[in-house]
mmCIF file as Biopython writes it, N, C-alpha, C and O atoms, coordinates in Angstrom:
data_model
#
loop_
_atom_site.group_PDB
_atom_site.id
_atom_site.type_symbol
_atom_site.label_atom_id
_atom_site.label_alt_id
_atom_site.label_comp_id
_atom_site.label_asym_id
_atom_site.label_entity_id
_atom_site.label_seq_id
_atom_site.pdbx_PDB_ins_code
_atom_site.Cartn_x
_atom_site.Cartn_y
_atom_site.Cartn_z
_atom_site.occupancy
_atom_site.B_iso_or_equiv
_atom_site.auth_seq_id
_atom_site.auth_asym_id
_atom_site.pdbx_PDB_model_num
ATOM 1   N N  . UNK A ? 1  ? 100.675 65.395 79.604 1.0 0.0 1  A 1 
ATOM 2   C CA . UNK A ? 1  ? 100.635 66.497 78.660 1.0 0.0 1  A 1 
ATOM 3   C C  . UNK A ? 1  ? 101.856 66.388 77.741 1.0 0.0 1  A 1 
ATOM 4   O O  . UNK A ? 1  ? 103.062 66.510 77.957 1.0 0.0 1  A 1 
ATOM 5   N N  . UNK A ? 2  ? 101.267 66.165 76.840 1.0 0.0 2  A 1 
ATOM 6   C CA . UNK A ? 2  ? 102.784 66.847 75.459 1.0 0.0 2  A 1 
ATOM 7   C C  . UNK A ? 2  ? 103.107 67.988 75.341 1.0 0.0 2  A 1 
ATOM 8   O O  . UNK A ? 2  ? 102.262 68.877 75.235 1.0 0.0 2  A 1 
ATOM 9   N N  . UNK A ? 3  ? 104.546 68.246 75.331 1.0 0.0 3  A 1 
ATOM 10  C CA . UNK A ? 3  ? 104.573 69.413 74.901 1.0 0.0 3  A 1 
ATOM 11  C C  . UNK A ? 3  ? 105.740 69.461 73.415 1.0 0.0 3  A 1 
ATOM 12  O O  . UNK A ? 3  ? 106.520 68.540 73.171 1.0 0.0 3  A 1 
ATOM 13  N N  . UNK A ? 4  ? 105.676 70.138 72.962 1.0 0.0 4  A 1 
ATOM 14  C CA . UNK A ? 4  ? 105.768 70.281 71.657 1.0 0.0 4  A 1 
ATOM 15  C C  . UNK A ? 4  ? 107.120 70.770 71.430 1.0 0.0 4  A 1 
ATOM 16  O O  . UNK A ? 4  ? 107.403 70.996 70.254 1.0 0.0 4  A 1 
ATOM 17  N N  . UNK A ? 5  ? 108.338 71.056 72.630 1.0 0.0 5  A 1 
ATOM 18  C CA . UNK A ? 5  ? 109.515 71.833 72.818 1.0 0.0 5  A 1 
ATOM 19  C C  . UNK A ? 5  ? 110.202 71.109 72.087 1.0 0.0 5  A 1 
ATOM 20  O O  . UNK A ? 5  ? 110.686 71.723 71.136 1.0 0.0 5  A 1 
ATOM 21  N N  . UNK A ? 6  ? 110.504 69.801 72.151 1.0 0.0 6  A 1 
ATOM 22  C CA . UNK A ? 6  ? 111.221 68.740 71.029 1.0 0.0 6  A 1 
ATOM 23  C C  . UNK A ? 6  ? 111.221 69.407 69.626 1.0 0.0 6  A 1 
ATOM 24  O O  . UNK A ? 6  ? 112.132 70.006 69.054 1.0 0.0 6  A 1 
ATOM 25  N N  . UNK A ? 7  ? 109.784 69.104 69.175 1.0 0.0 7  A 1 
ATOM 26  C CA . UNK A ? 7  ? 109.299 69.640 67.338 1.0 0.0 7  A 1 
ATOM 27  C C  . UNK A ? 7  ? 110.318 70.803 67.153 1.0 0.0 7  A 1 
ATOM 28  O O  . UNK A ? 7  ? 111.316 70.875 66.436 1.0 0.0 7  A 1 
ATOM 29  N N  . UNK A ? 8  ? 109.656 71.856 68.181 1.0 0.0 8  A 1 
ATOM 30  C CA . UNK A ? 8  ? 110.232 73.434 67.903 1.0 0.0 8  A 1 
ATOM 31  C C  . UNK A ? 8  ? 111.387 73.705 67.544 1.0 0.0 8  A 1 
ATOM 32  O O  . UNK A ? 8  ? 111.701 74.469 66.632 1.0 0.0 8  A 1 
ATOM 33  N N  . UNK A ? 9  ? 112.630 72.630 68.770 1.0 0.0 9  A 1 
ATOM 34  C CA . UNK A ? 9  ? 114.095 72.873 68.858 1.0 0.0 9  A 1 
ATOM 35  C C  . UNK A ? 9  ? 113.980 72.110 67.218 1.0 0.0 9  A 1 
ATOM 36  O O  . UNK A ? 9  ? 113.977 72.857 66.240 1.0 0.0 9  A 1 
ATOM 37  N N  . UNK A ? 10 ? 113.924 71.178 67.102 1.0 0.0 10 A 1 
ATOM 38  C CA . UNK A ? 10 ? 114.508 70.504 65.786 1.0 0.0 10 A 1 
ATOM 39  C C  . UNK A ? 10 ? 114.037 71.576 64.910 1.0 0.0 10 A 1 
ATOM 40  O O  . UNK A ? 10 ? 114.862 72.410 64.538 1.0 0.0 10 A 1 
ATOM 41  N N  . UNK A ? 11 ? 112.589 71.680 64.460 1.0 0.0 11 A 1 
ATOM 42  C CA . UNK A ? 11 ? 112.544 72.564 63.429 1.0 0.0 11 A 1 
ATOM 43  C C  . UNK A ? 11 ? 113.265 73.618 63.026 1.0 0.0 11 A 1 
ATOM 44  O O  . UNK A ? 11 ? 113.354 73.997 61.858 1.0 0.0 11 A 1 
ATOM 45  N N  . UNK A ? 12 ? 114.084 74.387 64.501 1.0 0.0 12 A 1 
ATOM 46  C CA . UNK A ? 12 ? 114.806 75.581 64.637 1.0 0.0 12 A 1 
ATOM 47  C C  . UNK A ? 12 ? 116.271 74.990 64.384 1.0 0.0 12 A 1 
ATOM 48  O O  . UNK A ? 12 ? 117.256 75.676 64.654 1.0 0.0 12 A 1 
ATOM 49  N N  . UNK A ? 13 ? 116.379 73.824 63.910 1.0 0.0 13 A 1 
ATOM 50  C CA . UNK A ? 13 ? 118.287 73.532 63.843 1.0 0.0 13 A 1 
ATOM 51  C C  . UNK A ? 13 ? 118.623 73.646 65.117 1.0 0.0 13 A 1 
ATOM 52  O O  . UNK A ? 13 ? 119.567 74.414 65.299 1.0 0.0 13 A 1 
ATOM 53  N N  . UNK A ? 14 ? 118.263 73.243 65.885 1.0 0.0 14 A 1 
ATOM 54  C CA . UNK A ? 14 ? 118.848 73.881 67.346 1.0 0.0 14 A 1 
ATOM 55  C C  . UNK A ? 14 ? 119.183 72.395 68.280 1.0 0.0 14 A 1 
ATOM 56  O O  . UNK A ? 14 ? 118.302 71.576 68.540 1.0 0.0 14 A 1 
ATOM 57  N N  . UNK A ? 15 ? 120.517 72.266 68.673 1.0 0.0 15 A 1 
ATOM 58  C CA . UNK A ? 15 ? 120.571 71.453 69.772 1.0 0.0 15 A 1 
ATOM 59  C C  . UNK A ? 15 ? 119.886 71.491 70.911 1.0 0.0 15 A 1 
ATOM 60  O O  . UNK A ? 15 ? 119.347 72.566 71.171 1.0 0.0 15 A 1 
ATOM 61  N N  . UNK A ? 16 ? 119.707 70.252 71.970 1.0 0.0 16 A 1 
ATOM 62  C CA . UNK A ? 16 ? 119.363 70.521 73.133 1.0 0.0 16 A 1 
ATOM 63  C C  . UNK A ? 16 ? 120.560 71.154 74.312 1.0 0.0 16 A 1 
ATOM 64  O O  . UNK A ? 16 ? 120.396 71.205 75.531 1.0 0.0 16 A 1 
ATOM 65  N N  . UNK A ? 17 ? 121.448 71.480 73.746 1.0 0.0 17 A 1 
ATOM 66  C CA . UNK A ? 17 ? 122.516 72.174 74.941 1.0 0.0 17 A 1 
ATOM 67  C C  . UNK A ? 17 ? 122.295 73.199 74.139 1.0 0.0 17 A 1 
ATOM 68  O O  . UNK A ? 17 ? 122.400 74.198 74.851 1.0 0.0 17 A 1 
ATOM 69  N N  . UNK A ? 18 ? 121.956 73.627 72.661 1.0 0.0 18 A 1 
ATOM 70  C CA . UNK A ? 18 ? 121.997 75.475 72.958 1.0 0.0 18 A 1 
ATOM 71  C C  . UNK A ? 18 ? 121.080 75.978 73.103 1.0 0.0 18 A 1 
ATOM 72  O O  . UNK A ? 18 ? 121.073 77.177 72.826 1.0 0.0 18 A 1 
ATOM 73  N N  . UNK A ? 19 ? 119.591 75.232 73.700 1.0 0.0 19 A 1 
ATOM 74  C CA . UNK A ? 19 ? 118.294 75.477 74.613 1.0 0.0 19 A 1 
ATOM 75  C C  . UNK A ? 19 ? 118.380 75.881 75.545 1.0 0.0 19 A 1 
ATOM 76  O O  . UNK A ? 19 ? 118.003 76.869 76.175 1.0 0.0 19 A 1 
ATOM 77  N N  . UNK A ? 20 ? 119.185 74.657 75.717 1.0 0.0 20 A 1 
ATOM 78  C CA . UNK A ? 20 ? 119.457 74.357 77.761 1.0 0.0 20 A 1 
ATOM 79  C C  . UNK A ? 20 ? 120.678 75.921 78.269 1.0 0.0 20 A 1 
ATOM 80  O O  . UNK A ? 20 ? 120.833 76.395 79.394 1.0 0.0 20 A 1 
ATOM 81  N N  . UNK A ? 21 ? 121.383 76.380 76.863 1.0 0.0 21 A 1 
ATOM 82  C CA . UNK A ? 21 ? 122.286 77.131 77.481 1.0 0.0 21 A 1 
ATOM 83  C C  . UNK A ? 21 ? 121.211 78.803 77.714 1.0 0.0 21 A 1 
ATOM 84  O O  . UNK A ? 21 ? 121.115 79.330 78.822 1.0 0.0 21 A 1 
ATOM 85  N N  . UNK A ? 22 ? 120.654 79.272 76.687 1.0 0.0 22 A 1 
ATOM 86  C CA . UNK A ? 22 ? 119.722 79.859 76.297 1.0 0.0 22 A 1 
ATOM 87  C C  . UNK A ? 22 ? 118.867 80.076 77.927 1.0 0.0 22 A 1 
ATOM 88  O O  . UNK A ? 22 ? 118.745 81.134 78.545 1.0 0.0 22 A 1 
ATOM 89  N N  . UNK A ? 23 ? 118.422 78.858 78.276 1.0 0.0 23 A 1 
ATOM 90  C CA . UNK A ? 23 ? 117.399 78.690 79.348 1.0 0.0 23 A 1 
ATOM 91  C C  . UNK A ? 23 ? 118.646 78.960 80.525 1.0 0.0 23 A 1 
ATOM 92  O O  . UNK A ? 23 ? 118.186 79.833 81.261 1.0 0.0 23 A 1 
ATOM 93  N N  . UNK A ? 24 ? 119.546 78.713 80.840 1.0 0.0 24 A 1 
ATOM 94  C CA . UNK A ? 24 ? 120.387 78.668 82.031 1.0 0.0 24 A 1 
ATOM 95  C C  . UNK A ? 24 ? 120.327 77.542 82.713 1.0 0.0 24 A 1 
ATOM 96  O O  . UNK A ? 24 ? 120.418 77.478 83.939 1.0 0.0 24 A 1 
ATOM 97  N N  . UNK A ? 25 ? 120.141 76.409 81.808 1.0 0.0 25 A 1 
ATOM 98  C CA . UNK A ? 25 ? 120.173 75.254 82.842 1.0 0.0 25 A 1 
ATOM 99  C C  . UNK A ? 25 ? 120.867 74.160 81.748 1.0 0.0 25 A 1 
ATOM 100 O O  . UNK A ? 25 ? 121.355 74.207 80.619 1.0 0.0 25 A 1 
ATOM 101 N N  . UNK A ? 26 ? 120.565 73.008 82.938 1.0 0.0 26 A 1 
ATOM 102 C CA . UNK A ? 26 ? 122.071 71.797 82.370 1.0 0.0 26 A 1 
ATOM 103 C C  . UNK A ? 26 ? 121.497 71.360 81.072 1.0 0.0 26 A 1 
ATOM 104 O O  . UNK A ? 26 ? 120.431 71.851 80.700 1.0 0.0 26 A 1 
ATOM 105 N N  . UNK A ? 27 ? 122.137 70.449 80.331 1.0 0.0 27 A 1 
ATOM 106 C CA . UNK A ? 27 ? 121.621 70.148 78.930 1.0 0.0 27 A 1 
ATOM 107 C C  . UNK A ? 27 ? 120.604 68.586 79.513 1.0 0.0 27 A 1 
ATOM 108 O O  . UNK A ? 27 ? 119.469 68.178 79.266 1.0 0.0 27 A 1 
ATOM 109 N N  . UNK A ? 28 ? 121.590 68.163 80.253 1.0 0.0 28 A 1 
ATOM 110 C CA . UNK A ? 28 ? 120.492 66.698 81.179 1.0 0.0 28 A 1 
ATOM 111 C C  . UNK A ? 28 ? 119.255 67.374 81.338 1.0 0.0 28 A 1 
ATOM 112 O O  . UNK A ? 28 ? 118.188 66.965 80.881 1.0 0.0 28 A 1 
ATOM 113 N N  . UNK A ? 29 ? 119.399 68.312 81.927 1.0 0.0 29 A 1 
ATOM 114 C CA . UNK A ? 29 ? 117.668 68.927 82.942 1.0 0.0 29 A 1 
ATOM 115 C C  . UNK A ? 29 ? 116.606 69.074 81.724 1.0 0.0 29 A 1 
ATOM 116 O O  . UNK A ? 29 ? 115.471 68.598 81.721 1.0 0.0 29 A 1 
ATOM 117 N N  . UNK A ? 30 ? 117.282 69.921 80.572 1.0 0.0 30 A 1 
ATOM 118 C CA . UNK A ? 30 ? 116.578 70.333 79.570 1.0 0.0 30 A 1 
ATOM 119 C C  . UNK A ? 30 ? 116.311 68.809 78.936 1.0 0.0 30 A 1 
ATOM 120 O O  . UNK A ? 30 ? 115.092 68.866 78.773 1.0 0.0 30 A 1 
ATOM 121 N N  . UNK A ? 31 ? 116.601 67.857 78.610 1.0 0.0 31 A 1 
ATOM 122 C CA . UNK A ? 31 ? 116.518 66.898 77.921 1.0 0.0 31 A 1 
ATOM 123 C C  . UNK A ? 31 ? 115.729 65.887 79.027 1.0 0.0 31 A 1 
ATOM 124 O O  . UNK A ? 31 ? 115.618 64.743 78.585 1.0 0.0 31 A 1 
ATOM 125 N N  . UNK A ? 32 ? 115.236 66.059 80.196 1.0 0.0 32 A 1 
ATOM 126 C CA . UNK A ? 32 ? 114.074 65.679 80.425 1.0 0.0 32 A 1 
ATOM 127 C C  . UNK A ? 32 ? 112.999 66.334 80.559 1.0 0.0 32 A 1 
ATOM 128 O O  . UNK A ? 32 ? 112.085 65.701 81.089 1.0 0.0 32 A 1 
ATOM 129 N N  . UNK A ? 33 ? 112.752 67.548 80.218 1.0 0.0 33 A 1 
ATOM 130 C CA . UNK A ? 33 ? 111.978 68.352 80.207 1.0 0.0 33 A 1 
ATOM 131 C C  . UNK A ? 33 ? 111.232 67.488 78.848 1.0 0.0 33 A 1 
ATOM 132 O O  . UNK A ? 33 ? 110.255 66.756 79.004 1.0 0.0 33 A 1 
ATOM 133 N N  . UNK A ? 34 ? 111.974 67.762 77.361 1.0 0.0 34 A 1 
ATOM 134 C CA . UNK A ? 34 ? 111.493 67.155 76.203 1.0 0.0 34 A 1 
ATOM 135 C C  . UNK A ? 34 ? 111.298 65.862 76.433 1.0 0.0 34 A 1 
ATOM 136 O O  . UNK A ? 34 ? 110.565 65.422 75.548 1.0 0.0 34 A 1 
ATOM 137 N N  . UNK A ? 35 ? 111.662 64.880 77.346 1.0 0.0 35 A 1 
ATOM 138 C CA . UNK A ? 35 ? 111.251 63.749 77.492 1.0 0.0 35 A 1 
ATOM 139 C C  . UNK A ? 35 ? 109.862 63.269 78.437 1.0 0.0 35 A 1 
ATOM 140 O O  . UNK A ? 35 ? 109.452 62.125 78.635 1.0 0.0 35 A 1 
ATOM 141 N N  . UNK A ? 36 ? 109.260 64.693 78.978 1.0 0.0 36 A 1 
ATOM 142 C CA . UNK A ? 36 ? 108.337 64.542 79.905 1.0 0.0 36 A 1 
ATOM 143 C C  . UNK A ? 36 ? 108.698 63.678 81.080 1.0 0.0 36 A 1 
ATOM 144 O O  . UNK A ? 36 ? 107.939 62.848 81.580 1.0 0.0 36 A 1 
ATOM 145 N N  . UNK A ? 37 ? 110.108 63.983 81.542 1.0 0.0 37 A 1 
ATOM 146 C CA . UNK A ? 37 ? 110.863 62.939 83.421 1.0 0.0 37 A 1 
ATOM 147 C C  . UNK A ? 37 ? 110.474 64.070 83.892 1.0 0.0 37 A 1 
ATOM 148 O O  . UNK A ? 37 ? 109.683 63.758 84.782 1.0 0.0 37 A 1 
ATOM 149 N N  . UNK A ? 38 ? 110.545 65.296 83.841 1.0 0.0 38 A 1 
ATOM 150 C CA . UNK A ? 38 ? 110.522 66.450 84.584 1.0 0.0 38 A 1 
ATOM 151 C C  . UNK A ? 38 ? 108.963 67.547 84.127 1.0 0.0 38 A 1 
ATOM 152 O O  . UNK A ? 38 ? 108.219 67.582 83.147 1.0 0.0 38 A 1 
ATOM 153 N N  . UNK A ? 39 ? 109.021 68.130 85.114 1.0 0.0 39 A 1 
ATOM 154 C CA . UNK A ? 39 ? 107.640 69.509 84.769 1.0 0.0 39 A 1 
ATOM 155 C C  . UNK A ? 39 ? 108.929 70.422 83.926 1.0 0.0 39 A 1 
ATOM 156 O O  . UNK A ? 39 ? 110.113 70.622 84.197 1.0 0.0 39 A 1 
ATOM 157 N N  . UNK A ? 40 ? 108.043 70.839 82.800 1.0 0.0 40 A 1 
ATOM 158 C CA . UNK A ? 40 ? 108.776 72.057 82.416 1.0 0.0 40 A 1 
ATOM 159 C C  . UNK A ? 40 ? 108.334 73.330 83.264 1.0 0.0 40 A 1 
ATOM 160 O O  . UNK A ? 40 ? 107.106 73.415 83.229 1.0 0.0 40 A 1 
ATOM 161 N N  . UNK A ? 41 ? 108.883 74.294 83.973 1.0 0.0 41 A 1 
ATOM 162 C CA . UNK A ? 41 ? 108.851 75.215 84.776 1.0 0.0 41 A 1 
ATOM 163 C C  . UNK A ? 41 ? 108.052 76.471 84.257 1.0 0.0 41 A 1 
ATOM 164 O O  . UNK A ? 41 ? 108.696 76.880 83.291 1.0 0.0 41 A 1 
ATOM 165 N N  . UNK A ? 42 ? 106.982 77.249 84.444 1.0 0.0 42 A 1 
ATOM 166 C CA . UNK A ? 42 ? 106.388 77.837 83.922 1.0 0.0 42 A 1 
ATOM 167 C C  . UNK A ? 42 ? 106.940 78.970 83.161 1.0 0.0 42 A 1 
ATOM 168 O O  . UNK A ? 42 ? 106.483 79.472 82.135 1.0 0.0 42 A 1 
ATOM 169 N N  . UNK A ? 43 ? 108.358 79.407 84.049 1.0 0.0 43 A 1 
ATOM 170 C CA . UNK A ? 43 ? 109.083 80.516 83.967 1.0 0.0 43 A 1 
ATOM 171 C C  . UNK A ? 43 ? 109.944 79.765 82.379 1.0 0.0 43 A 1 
ATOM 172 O O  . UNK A ? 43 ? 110.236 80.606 81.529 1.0 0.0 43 A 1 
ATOM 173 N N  . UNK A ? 44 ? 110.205 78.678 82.139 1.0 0.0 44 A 1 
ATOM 174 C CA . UNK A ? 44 ? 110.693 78.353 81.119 1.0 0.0 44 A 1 
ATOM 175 C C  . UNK A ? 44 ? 110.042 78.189 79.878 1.0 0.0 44 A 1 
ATOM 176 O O  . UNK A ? 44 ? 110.723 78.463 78.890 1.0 0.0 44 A 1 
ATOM 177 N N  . UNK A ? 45 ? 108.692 77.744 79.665 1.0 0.0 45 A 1 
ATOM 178 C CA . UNK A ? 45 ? 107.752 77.407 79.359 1.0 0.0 45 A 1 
ATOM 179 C C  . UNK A ? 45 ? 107.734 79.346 78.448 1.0 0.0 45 A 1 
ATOM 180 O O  . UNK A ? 45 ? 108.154 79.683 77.341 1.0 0.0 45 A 1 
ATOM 181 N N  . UNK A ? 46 ? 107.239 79.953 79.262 1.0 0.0 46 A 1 
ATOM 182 C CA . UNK A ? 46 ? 107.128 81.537 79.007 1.0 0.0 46 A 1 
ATOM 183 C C  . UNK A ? 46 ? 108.683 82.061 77.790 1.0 0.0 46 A 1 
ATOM 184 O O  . UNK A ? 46 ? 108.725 82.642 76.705 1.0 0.0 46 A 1 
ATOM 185 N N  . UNK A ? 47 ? 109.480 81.620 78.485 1.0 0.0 47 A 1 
ATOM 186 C CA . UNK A ? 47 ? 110.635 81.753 77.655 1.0 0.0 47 A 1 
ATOM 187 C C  . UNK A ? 47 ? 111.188 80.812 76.328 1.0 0.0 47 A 1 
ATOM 188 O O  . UNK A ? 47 ? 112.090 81.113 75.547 1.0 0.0 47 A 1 
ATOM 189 N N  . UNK A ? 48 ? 110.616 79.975 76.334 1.0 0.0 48 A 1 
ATOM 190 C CA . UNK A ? 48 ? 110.346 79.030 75.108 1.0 0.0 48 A 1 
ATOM 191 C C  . UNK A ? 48 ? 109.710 79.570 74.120 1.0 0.0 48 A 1 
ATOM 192 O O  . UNK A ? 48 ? 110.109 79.784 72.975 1.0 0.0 48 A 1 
ATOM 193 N N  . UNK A ? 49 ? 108.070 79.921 74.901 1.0 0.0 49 A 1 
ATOM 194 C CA . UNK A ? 49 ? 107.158 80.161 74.323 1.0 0.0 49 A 1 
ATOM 195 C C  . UNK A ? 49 ? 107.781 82.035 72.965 1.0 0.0 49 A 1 
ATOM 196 O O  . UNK A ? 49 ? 107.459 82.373 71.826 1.0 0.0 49 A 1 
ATOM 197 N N  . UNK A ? 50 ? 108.477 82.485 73.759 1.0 0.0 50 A 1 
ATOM 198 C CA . UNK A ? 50 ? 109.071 83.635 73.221 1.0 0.0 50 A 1 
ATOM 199 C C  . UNK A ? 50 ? 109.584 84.189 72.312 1.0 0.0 50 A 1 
ATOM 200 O O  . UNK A ? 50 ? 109.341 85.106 71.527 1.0 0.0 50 A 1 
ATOM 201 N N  . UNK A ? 51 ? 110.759 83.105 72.650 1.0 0.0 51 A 1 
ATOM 202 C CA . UNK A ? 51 ? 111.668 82.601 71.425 1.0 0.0 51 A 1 
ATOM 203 C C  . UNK A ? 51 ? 111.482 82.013 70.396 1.0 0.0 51 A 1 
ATOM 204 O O  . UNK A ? 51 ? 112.321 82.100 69.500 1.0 0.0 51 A 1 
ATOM 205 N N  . UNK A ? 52 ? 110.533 81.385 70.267 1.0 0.0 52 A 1 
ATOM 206 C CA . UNK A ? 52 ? 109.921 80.738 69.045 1.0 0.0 52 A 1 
ATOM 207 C C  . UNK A ? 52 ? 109.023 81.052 68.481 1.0 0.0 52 A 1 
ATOM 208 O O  . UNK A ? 52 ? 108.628 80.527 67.440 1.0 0.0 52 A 1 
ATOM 209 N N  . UNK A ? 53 ? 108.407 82.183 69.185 1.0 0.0 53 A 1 
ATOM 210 C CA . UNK A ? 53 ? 107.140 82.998 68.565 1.0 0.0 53 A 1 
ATOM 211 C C  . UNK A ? 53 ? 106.259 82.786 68.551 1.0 0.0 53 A 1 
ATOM 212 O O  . UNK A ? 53 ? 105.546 83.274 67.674 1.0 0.0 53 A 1 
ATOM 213 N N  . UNK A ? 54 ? 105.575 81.655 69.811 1.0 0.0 54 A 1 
ATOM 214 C CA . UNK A ? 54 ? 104.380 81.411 69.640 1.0 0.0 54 A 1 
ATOM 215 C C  . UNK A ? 54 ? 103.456 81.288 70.948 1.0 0.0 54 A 1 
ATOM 216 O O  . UNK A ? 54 ? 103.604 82.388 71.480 1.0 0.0 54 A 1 
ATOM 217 N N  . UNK A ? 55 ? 102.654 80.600 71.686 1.0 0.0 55 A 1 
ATOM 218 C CA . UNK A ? 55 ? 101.797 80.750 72.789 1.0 0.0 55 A 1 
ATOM 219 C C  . UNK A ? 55 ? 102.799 79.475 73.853 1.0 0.0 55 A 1 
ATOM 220 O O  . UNK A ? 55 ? 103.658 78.681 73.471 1.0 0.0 55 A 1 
ATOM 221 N N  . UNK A ? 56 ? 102.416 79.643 74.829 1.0 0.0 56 A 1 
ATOM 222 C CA . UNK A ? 56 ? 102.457 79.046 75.867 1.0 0.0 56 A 1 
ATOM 223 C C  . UNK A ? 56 ? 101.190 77.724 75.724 1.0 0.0 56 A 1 
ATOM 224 O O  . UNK A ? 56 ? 101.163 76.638 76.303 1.0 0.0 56 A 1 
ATOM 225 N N  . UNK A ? 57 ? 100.416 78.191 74.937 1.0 0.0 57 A 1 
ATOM 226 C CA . UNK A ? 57 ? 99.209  77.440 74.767 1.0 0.0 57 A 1 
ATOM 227 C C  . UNK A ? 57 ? 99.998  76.077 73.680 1.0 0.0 57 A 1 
ATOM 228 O O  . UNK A ? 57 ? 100.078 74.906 74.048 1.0 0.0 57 A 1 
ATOM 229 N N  . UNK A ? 58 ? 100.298 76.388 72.880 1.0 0.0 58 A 1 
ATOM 230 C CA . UNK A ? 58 ? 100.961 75.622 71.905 1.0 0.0 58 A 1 
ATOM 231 C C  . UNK A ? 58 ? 101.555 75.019 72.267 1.0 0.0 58 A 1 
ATOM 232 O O  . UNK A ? 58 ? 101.501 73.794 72.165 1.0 0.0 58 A 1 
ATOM 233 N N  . UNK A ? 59 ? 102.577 75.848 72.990 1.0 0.0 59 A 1 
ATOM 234 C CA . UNK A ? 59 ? 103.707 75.001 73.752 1.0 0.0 59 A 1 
ATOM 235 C C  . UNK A ? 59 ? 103.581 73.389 74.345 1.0 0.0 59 A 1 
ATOM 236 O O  . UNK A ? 59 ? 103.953 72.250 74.061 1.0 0.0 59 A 1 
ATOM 237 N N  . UNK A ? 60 ? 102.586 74.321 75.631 1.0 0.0 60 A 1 
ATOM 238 C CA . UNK A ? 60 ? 102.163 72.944 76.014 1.0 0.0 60 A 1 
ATOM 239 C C  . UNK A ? 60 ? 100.680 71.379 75.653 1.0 0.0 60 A 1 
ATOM 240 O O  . UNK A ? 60 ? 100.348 70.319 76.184 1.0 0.0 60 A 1 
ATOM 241 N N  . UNK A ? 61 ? 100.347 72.063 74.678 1.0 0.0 61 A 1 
ATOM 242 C CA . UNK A ? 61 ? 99.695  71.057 73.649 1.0 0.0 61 A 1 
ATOM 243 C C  . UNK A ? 61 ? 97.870  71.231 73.747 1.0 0.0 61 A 1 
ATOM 244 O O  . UNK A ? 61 ? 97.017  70.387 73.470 1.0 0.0 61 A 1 
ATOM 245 N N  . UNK A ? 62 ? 97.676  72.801 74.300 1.0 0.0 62 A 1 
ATOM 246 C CA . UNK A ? 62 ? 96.612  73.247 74.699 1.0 0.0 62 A 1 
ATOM 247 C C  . UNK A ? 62 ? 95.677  73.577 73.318 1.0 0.0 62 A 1 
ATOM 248 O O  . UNK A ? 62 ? 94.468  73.420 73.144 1.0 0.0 62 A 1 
ATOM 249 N N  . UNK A ? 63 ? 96.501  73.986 72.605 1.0 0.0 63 A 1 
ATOM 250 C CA . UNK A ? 63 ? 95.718  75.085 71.331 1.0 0.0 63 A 1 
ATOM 251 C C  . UNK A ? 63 ? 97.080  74.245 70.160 1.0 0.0 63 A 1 
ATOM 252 O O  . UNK A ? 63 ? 98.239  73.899 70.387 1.0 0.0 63 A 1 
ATOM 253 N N  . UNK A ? 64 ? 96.301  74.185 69.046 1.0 0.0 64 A 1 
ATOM 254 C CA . UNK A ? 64 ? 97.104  73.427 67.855 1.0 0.0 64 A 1 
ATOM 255 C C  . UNK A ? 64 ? 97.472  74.598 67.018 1.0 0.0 64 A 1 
ATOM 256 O O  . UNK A ? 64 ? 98.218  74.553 66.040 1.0 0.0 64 A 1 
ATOM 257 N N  . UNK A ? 65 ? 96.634  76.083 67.689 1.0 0.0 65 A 1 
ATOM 258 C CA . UNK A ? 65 ? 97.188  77.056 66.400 1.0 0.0 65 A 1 
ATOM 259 C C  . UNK A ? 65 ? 98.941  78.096 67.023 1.0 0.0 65 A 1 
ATOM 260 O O  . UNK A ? 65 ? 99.180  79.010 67.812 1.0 0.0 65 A 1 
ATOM 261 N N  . UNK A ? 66 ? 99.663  77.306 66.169 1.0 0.0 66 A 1 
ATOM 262 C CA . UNK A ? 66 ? 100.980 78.061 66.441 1.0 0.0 66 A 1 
ATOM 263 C C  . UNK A ? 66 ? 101.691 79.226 66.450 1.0 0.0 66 A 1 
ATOM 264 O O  . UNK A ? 66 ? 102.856 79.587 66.615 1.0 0.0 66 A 1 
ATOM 265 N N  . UNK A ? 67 ? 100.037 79.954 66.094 1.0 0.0 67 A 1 
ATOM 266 C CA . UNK A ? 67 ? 100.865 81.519 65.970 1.0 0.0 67 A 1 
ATOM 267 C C  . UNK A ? 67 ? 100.347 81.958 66.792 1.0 0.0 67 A 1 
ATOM 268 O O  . UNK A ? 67 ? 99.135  81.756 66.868 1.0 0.0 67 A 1 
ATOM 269 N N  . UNK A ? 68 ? 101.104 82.877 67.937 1.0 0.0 68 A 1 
ATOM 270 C CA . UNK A ? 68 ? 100.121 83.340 68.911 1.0 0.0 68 A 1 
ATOM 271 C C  . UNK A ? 68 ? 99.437  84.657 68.493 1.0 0.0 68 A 1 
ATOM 272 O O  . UNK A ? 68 ? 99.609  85.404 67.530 1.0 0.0 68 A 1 
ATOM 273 N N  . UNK A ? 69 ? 98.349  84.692 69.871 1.0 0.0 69 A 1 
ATOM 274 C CA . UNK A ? 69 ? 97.109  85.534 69.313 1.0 0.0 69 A 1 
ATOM 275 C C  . UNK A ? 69 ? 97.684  87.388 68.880 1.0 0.0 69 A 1 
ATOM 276 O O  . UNK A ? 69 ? 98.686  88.047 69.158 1.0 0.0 69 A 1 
ATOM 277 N N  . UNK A ? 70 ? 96.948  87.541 68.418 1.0 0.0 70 A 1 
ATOM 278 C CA . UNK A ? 70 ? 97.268  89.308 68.006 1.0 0.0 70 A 1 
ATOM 279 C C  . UNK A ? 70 ? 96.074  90.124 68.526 1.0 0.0 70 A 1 
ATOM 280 O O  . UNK A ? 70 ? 96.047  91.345 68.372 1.0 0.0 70 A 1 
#
């Protein structure tokens, strides 16, 4: 599965340590998450999904439409 957390952070100007700080975890952990070494954690996934304003669906490469539903 792709997930799309890479695109998001860049599009947002955003490093991967002020994700990883954001999320509460190491900047390594987070940077295999975007590399697909690791599962992204659902509980993180949800909090991604949040912050960026869009689905969990998106996130993880389920649904191509980026705005979540209303």
């Amino acid at each position: 599965m792709q997930l799309r957390i890479r695109d998001l952070r860049e599009d947002a100007d955003l490093t991967q340590r002020q994700v990883a700080h954001m999320l509460h975890c190491d900047q390594s952990q987070y940077s295999k998450y975007e590399r697909g070494e690791r599962e992204l954690p659902l509980a993180y996934a949800v909090k991604l999904a949040q912050f960026y304003k869009t689905s969990v669906d998106y996130l993880v490469g389920l649904s191509d439409m980026r705005e979540p539903y209303r």
